[in-house]
C-alpha positions, -999 to +999 in steps of 0.1 A: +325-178-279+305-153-257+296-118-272+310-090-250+292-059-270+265-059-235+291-061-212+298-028-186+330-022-171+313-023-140+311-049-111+284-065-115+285-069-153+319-082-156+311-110-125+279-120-146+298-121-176+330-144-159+298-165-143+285-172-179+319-180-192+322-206-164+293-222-169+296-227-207+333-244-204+328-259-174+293-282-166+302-288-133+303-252-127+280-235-095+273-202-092+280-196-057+267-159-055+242-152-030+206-150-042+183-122-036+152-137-018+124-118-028+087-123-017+055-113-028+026-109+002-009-107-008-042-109+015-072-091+023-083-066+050-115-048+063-122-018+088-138+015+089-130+050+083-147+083+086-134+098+056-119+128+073-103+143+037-138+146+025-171+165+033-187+142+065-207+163+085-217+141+109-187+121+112-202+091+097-180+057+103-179+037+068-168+000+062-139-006+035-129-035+027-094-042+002-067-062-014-030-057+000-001-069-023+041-063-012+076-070-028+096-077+006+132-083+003+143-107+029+183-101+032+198-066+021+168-047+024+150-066+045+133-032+067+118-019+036+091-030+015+071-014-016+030-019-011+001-016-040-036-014-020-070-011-035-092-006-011-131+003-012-150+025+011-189+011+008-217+037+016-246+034+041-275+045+044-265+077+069-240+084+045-243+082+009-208+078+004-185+054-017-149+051-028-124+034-050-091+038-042-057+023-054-025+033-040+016+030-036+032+033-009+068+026+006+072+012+041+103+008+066+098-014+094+113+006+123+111-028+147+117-061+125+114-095+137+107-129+131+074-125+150+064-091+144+073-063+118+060-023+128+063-004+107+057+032+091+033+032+061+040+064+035+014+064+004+030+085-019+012+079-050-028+074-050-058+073-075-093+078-054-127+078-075-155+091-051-193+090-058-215+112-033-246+130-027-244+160+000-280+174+013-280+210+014-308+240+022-316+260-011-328+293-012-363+286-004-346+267+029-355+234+016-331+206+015-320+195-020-296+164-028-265+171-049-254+141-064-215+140-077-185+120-089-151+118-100-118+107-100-084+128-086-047+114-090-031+126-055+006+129-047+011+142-014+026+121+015+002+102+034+017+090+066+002+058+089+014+028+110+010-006+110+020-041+127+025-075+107+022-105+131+028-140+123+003-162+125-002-196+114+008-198+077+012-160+073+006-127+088-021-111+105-022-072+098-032-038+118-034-010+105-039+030+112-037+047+079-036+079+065-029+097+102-012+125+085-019+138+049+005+164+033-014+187+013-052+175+022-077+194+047-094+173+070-129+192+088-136+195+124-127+158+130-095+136+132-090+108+108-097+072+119-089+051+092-082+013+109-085-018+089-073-057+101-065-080+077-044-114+068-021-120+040+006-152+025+037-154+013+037-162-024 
């Protein structure tokens, strides 16, 4: 006898329920319903960036390089996908300027085929941890180092593109992120934030 205390008078419960029942009095039972097939991508990407949300006063190009993971589903929902990235901004010597950043974003994939997916990125949740040191004049007009760090949770929209291409066993990515930032300055300069990478299908 099945116990029917968890069962919802709703759709989905009761067919899950009369699915059970089936299989316990019946071995040669199948469940017939449709399965959901959900993925998991995960690969790697590099590029550069000039860190236009932050002080760069001479528009100083940095390398990042990252981890991509996404939860695809390939029928129902199959133009929308949910994205975690880390990715790390390394300083040079021009620019004493590092990162760590690790993000969520949603993205619908306005043109979806079996070759190539665009689509439009929105990060809408992000911790960034920056370490820096800015030269500035003091009073006495000499320049003086300011050393800094710290972490900032951000929640405003940050909107990109980006293209998934198959290739060989998996996907070869391009990206332009963080175009458009709700809520975050840039300086004089527009942000260039590009990064190519390749990920698998788990």
């Amino acid at each position: 006898q099945l116990a029917v205390d968890d069962v919802k008078l709703t759709k989905n419960s009761l067919r899950d329920f009369v699915v059970t029942y089936n299989m316990a009095v019946d071995p040669n039972f199948n469940d017939t319903r449709e399965k959901t097939p959900l993925t998991t991508r995960l690969g790697g990407f590099a590029g550069i960036s000039n860190n236009a949300y932050f002080i760069n006063p001479d528009n100083t190009f940095l390398p990042v390089l990252g981890i991509d993971l996404e939860l695809v589903e390939l029928k129902k929902l199959r133009r929308h996908s949910i994205n975690v990235q880390f990715a790390q901004t390394i300083a040079s010597s021009d620019y004493d300027f590092s990162s760590s950043e690790l993000s969520l974003s949603y993205r619908f994939k306005f043109i979806k085929s079996d070759k190539i997916d665009l689509f439009l990125n929105t990060k809408f949740a992000s911790y960034i941890y920056v370490s820096r040191d800015i030269t500035v004049q003091n009073s006495a007009g000499d320049d003086e180092v300011i050393s800094g760090s710290g972490g900032d949770l951000r929640t405003p929209g940050s909107f990109g593109l980006g293209a998934d291409i198959a290739l060989g066993m998996g996907y070869l990515t391009l990206a332009y992120n963080d175009i458009v930032s709700v809520g975050l300055e840039t300086g004089d300069e527009f942000p260039v934030y590009l990064t190519v990478g390749y990920k698998f299908s788990l």
